[in-house]
Every structure is written in C-alpha cells, then in structure tokens.
N, CA, C and O atoms as a Tinker XYZ file with bonds, in Angstrom:
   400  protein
     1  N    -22.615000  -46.611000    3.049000    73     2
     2  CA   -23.845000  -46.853000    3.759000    64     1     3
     3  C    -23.975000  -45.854000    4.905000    63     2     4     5
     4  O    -23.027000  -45.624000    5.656000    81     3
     5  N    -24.828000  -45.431000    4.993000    73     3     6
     6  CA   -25.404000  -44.325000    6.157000    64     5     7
     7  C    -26.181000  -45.215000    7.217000    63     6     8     9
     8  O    -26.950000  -46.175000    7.164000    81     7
     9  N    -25.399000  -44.143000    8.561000    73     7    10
    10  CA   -25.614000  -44.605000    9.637000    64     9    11
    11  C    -27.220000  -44.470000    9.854000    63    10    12    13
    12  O    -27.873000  -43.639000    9.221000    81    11
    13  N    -27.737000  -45.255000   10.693000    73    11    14
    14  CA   -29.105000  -44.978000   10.793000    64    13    15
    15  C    -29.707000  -43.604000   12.098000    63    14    16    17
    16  O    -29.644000  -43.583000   13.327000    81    15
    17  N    -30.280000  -42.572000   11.039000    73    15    18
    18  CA   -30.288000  -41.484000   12.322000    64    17    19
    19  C    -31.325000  -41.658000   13.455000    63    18    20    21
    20  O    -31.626000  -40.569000   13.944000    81    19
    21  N    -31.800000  -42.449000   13.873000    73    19    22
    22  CA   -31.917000  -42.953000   14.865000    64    21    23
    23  C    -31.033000  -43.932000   15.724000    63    22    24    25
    24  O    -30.972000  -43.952000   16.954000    81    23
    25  N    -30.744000  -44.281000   15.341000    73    23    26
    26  CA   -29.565000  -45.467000   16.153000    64    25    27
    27  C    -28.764000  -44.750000   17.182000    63    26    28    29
    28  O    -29.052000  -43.582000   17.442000    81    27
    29  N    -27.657000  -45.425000   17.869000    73    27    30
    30  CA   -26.700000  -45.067000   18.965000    64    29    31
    31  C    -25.915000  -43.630000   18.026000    63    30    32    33
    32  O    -25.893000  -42.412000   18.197000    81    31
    33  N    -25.339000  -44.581000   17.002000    73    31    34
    34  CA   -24.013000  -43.213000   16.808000    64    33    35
    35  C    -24.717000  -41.792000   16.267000    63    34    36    37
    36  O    -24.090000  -40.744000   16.427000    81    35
    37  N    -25.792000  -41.779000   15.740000    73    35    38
    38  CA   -26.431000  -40.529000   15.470000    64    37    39
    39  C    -26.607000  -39.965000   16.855000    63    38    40    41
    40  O    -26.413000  -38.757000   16.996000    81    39
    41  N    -27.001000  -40.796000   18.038000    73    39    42
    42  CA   -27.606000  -40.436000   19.305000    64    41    43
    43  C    -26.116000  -39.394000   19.961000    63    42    44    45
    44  O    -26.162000  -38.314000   20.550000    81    43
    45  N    -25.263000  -39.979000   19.688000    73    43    46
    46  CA   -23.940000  -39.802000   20.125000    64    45    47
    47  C    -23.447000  -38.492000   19.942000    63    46    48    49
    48  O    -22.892000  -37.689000   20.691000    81    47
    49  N    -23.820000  -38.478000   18.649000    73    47    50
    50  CA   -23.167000  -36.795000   17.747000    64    49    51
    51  C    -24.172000  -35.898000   18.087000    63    50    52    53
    52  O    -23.608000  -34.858000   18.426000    81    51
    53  N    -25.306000  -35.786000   18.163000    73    51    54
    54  CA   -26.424000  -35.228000   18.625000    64    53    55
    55  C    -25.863000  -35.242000   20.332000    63    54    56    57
    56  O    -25.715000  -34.129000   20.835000    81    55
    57  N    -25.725000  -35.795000   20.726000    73    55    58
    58  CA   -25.386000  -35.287000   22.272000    64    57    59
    59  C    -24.267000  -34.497000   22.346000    63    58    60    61
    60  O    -24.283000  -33.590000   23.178000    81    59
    61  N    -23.223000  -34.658000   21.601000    73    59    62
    62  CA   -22.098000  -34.331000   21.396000    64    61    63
    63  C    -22.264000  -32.871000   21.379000    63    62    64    65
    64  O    -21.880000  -32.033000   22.194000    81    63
    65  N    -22.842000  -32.755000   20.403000    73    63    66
    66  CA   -23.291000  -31.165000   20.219000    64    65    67
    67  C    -24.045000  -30.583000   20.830000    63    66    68    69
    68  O    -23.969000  -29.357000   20.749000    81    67
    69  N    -24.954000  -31.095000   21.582000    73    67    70
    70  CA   -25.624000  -30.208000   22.378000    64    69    71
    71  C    -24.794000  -29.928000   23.465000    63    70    72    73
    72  O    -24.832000  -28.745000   23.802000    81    71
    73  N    -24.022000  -30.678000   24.148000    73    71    74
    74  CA   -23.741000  -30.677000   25.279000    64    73    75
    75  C    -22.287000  -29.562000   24.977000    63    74    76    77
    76  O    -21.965000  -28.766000   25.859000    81    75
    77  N    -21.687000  -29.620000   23.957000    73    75    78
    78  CA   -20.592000  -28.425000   23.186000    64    77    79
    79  C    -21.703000  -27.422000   23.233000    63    78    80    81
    80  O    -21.223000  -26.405000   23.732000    81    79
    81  N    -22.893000  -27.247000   22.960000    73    79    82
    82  CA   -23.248000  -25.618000   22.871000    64    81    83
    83  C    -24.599000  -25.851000   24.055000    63    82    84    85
    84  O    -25.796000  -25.650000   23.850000    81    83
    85  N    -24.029000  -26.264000   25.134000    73    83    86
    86  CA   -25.566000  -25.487000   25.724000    64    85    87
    87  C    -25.067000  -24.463000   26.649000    63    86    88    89
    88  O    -25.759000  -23.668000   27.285000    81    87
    89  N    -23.336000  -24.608000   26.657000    73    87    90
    90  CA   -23.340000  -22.866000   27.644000    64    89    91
    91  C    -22.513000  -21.929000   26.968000    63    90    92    93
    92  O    -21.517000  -21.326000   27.368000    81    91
    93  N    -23.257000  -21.907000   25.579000    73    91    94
    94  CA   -22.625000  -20.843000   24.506000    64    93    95
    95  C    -23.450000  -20.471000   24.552000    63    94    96    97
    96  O    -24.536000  -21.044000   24.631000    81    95
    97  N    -23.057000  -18.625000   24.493000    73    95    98
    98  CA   -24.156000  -18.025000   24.138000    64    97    99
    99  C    -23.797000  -17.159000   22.959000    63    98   100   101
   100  O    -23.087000  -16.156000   22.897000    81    99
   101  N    -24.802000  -18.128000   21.597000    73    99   102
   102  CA   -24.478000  -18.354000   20.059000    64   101   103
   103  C    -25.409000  -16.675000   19.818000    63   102   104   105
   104  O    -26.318000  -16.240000   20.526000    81   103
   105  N    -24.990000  -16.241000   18.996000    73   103   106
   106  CA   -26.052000  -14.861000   18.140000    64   105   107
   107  C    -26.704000  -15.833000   17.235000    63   106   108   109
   108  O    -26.199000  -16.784000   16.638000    81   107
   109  N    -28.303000  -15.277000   17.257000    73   107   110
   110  CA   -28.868000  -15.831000   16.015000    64   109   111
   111  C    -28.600000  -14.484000   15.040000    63   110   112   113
   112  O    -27.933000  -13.499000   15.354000    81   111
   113  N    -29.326000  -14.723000   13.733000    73   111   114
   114  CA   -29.287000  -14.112000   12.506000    64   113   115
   115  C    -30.360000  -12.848000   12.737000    63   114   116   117
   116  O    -30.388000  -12.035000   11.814000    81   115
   117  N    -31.124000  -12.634000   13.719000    73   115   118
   118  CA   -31.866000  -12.044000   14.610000    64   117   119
   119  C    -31.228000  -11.115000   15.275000    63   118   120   121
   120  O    -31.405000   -9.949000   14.922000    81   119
   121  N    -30.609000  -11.320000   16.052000    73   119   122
   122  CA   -29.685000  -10.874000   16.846000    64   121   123
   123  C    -28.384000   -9.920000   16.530000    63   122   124   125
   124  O    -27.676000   -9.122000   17.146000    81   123
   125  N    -28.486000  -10.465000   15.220000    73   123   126
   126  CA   -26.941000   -9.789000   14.179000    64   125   127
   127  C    -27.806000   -8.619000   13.727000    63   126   128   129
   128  O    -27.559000   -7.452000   14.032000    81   127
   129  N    -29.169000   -9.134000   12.737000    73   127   130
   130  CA   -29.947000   -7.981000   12.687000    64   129   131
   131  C    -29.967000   -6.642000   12.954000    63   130   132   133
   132  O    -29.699000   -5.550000   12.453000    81   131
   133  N    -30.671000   -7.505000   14.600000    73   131   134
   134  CA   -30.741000   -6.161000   15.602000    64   133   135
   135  C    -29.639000   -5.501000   15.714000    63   134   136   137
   136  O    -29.788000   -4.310000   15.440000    81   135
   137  N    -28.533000   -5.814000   16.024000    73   135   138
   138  CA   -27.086000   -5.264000   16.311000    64   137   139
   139  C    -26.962000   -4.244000   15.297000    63   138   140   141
   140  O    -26.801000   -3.062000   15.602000    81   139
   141  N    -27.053000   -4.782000   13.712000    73   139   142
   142  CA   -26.823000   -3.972000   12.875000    64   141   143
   143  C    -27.807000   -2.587000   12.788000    63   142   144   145
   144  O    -27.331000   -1.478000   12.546000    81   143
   145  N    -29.252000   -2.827000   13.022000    73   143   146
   146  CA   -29.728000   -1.471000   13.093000    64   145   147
   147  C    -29.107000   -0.711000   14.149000    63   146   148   149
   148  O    -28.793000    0.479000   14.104000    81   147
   149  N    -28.908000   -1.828000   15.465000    73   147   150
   150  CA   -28.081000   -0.135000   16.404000    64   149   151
   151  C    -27.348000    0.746000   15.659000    63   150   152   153
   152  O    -27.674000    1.806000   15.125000    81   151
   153  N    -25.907000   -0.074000   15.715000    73   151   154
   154  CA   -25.198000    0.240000   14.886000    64   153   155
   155  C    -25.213000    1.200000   13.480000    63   154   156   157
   156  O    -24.324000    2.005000   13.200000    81   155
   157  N    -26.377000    0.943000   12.694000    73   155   158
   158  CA   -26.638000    2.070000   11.823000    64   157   159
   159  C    -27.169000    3.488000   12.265000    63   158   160   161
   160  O    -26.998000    4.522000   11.619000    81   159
   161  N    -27.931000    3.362000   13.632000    73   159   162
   162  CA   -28.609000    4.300000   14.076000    64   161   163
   163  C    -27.392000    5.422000   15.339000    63   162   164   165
   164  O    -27.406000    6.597000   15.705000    81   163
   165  N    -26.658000    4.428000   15.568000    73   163   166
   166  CA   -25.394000    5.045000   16.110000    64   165   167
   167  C    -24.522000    6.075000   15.628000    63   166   168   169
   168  O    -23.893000    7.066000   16.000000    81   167
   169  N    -24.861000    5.162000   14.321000    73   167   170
   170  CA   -23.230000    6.175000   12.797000    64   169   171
   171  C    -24.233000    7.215000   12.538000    63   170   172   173
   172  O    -23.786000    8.357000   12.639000    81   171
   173  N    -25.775000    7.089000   12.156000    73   171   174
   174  CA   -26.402000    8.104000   11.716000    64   173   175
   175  C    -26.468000    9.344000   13.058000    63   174   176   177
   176  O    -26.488000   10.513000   12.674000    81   175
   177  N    -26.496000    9.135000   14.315000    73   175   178
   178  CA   -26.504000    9.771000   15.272000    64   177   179
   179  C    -25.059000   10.560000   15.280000    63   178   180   181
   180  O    -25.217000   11.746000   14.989000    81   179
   181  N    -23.959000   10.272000   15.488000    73   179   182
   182  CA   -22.436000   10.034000   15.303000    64   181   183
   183  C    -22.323000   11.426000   14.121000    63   182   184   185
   184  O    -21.643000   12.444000   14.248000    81   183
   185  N    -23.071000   11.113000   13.190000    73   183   186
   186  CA   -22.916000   11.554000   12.095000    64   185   187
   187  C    -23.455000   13.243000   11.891000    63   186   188   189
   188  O    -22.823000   14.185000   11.412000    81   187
   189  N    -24.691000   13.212000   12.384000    73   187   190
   190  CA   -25.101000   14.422000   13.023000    64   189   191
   191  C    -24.367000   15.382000   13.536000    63   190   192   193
   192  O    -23.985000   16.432000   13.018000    81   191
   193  N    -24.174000   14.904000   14.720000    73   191   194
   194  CA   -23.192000   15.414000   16.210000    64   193   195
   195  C    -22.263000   15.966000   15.134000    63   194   196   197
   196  O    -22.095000   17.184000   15.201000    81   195
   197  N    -21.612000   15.311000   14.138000    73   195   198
   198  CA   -20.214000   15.829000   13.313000    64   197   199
   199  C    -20.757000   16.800000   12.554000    63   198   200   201
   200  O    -20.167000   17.874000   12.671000    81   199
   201  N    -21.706000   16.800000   11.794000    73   199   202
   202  CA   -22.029000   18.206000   11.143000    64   201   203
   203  C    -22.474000   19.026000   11.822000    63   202   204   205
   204  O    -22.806000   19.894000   11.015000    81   203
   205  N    -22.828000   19.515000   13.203000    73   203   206
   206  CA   -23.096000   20.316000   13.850000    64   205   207
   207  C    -22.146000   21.068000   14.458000    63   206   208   209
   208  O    -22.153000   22.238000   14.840000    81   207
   209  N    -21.097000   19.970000   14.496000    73   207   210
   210  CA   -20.097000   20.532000   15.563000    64   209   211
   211  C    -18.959000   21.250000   14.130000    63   210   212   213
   212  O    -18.006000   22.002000   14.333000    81   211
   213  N    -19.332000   20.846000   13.020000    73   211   214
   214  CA   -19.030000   21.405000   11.936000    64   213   215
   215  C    -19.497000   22.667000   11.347000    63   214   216   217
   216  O    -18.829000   23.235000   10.483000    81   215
   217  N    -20.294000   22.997000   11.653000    73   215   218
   218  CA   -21.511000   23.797000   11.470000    64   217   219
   219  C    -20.912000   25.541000   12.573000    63   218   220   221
   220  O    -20.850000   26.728000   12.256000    81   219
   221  N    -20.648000   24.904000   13.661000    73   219   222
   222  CA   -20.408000   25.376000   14.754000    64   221   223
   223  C    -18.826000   26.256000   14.764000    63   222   224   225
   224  O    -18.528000   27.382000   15.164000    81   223
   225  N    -18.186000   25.377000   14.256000    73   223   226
   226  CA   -16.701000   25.350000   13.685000    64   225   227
   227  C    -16.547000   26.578000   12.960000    63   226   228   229
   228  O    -15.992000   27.617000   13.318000    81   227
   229  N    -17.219000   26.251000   11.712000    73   227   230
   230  CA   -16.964000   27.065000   10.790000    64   229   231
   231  C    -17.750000   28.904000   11.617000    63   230   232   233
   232  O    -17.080000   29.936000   11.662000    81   231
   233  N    -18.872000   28.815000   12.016000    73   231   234
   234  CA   -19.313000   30.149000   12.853000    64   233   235
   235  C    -18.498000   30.933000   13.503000    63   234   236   237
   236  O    -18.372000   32.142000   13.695000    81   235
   237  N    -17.724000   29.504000   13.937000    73   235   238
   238  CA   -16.260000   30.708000   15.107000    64   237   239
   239  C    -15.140000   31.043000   14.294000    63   238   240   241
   240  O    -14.500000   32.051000   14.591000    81   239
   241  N    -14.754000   30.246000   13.166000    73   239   242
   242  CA   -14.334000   31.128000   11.900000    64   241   243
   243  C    -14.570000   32.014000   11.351000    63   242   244   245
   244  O    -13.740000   32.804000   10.902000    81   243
   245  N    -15.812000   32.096000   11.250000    73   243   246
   246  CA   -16.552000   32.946000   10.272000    64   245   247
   247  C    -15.882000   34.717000   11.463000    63   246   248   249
   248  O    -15.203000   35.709000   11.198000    81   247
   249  N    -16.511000   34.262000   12.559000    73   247   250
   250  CA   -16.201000   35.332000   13.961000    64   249   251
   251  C    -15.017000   35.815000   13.964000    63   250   252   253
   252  O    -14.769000   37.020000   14.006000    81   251
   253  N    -14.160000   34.882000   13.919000    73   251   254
   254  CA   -12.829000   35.152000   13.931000    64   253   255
   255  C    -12.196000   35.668000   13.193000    63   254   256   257
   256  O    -11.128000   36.164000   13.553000    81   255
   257  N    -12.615000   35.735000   11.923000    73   255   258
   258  CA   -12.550000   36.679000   10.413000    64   257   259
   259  C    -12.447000   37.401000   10.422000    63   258   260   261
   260  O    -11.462000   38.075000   10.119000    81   259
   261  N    -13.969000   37.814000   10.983000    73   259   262
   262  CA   -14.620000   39.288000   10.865000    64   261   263
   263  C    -13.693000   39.891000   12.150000    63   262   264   265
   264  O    -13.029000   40.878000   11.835000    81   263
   265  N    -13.587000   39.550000   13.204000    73   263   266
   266  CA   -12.487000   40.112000   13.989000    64   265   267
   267  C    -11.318000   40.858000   13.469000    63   266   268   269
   268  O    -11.089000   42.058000   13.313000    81   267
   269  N    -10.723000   39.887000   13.272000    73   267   270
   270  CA    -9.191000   39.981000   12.503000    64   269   271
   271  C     -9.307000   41.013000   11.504000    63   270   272   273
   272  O     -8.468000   41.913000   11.467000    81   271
   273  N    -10.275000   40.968000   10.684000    73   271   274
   274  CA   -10.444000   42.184000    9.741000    64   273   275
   275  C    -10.523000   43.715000   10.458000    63   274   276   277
   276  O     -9.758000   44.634000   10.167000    81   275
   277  N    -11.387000   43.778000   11.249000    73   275   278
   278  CA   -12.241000   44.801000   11.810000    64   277   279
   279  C    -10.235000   45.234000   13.116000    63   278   280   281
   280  O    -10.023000   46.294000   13.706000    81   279
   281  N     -9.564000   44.362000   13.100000    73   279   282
   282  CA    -8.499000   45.041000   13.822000    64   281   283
   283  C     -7.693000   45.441000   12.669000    63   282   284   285
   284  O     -7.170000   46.553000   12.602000    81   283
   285  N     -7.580000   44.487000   11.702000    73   283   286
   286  CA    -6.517000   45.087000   10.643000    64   285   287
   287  C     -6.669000   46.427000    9.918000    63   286   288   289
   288  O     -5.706000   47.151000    9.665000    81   287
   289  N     -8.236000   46.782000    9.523000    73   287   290
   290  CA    -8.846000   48.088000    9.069000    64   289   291
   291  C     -8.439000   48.783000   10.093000    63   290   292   293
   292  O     -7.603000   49.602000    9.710000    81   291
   293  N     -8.683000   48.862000   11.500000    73   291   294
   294  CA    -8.245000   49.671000   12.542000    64   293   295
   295  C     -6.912000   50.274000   12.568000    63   294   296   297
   296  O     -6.704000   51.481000   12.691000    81   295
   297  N     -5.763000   49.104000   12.410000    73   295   298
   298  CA    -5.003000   49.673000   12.158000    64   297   299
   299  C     -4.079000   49.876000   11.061000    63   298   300   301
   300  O     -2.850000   49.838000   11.125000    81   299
   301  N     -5.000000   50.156000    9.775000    73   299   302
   302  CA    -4.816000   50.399000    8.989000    64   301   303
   303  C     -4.774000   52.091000    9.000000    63   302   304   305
   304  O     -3.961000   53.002000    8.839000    81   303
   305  N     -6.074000   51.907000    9.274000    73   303   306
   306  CA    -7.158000   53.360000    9.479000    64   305   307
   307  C     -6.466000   53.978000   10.518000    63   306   308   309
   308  O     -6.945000   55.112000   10.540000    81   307
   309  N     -5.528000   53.894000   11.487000    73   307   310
   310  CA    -5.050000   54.507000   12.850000    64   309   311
   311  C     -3.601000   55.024000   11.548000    63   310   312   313
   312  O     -3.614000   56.191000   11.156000    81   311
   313  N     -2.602000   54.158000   11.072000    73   311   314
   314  CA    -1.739000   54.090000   10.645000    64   313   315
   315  C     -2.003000   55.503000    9.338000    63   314   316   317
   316  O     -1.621000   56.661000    9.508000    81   315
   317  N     -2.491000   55.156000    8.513000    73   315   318
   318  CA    -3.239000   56.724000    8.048000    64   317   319
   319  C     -3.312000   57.743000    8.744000    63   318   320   321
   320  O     -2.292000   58.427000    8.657000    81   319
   321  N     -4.171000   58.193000    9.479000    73   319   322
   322  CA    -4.629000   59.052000   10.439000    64   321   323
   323  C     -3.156000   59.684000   10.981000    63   322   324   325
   324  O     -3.173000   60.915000   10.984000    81   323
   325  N     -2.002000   59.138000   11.398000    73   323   326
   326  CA    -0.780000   59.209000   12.130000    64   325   327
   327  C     -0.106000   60.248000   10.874000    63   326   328   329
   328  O      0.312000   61.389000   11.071000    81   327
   329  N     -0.132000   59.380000    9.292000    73   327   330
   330  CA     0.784000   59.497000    8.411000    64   329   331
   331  C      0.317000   60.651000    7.870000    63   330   332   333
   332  O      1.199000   61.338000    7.356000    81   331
   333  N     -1.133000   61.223000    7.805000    73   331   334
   334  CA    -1.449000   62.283000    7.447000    64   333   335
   335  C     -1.252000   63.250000    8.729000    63   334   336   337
   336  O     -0.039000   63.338000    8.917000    81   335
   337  N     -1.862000   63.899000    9.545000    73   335   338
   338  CA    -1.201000   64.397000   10.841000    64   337   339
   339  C      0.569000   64.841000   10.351000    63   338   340   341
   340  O      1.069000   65.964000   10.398000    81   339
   341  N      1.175000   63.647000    9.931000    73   339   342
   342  CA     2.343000   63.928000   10.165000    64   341   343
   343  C      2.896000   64.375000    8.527000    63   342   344   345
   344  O      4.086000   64.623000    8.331000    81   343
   345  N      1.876000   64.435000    7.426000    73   343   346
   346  CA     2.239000   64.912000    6.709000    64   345   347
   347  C      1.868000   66.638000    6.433000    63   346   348   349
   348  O      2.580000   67.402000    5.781000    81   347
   349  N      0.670000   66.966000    7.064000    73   347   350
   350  CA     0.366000   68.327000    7.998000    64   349   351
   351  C      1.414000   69.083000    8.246000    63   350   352   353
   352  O      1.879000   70.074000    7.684000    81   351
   353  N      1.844000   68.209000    9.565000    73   351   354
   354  CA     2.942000   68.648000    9.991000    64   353   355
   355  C      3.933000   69.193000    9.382000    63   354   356   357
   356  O      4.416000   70.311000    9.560000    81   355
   357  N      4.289000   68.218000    8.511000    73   355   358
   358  CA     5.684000   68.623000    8.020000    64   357   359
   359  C      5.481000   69.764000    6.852000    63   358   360   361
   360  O      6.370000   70.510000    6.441000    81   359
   361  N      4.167000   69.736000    6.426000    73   359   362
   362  CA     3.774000   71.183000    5.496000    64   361   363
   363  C      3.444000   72.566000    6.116000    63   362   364   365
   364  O      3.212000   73.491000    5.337000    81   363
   365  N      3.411000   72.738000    7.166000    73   363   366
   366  CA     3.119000   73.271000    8.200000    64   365   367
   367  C      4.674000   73.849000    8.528000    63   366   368   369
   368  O      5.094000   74.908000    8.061000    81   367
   369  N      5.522000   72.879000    9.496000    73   367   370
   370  CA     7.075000   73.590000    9.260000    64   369   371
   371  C      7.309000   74.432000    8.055000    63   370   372   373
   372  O      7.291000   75.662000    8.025000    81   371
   373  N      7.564000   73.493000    6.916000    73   371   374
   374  CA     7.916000   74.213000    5.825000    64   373   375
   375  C      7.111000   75.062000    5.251000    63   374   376   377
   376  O      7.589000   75.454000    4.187000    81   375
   377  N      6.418000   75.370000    5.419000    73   375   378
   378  CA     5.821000   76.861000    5.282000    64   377   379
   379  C      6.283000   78.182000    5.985000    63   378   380   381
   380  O      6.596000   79.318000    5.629000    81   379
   381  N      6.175000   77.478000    7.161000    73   379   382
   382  CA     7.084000   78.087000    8.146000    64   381   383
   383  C      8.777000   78.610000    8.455000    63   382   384   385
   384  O      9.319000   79.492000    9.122000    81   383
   385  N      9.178000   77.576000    7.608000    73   383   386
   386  CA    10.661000   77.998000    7.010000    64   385   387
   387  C     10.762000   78.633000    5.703000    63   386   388   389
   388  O     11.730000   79.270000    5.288000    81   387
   389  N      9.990000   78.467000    5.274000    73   387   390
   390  CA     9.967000   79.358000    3.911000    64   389   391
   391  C      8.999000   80.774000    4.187000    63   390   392   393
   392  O      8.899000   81.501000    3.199000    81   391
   393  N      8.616000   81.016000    4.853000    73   391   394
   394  CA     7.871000   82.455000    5.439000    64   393   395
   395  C      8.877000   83.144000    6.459000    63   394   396   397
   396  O      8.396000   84.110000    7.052000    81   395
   397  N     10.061000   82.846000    6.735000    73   395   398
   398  CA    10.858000   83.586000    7.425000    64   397   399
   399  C     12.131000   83.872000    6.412000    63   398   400
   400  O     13.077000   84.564000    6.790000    81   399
C-alpha cells in the first residue's frame, strides 16, 4: 500500500530533500551543455595555436637546412679551391725539378 502523497510522511521526504539541496549548487543539463561548448571551443582554439606553432616549427627547419647546406657547400667549395691551388703547386715544383 502506498503512502498517501499528500499526507505527513510524503511531507517529510519532500522536506528532507529540499532542505539536503537548497545550499547545493547542483549543474543542470543546461549548464553541462554550456560547459561542453566551451570546452569544444577551447580544444578547437588549443588546436589552432598547435598547428601554427607547427607551421612555424617546421619554417625554422626549413631555415636551418638551407643554412647548414649553404655552410657545408662552402666548405666544400673552400676545401676544393685549397686542394686544387695545392695541386698547381705541386705541378709547378715538378716541372721545376724536372727543367733543371
């Protein structure tokens, strides 16, 4: 048999509970909502910022490449320059020892 929801003990549980949540402060399904679009609009923001700074990344790589190359040709190109000179040279003596 069911209590009558008007009567005392319905009155009882009904107070019971209000008086348990009137200094909670409960989220409605509203509220979760909202939260969740921040939240999506955060990661999508978040998300950005990371491919840019990705974007950015890879540029000073890209820089840093072309650097590194442009010294290694250098002294590639210096290292040549030396080895011929000095192969001159040494045709140059020996000519010179063989002409006396």
């Amino acid at each position: 048999m069911c209590p009558d929801p008007g009567g005392t003990g319905w009155r009882s549980i009904r107070a019971a509970v209000q008086e348990g949540t009137e200094g909670a402060d409960l989220a409605t399904k509203m509220d979760i909502a909202e939260l969740r679009a921040e939240l999506k609009a955060e990661i999508a923001d978040l998300r950005s910022e990371l491919r840019q700074s990705e974007l950015r990344l890879e540029a000073k790589i890209e820089a840093i490449k072309a650097d590194i190359l442009n010294r290694i040709s250098g002294s590639i190109l210096g290292t040549l320059v030396v080895n011929i000179v000095a192969i001159v040279g040494a045709m140059f003596a020996v000519a010179k020892l063989v002409g006396h």
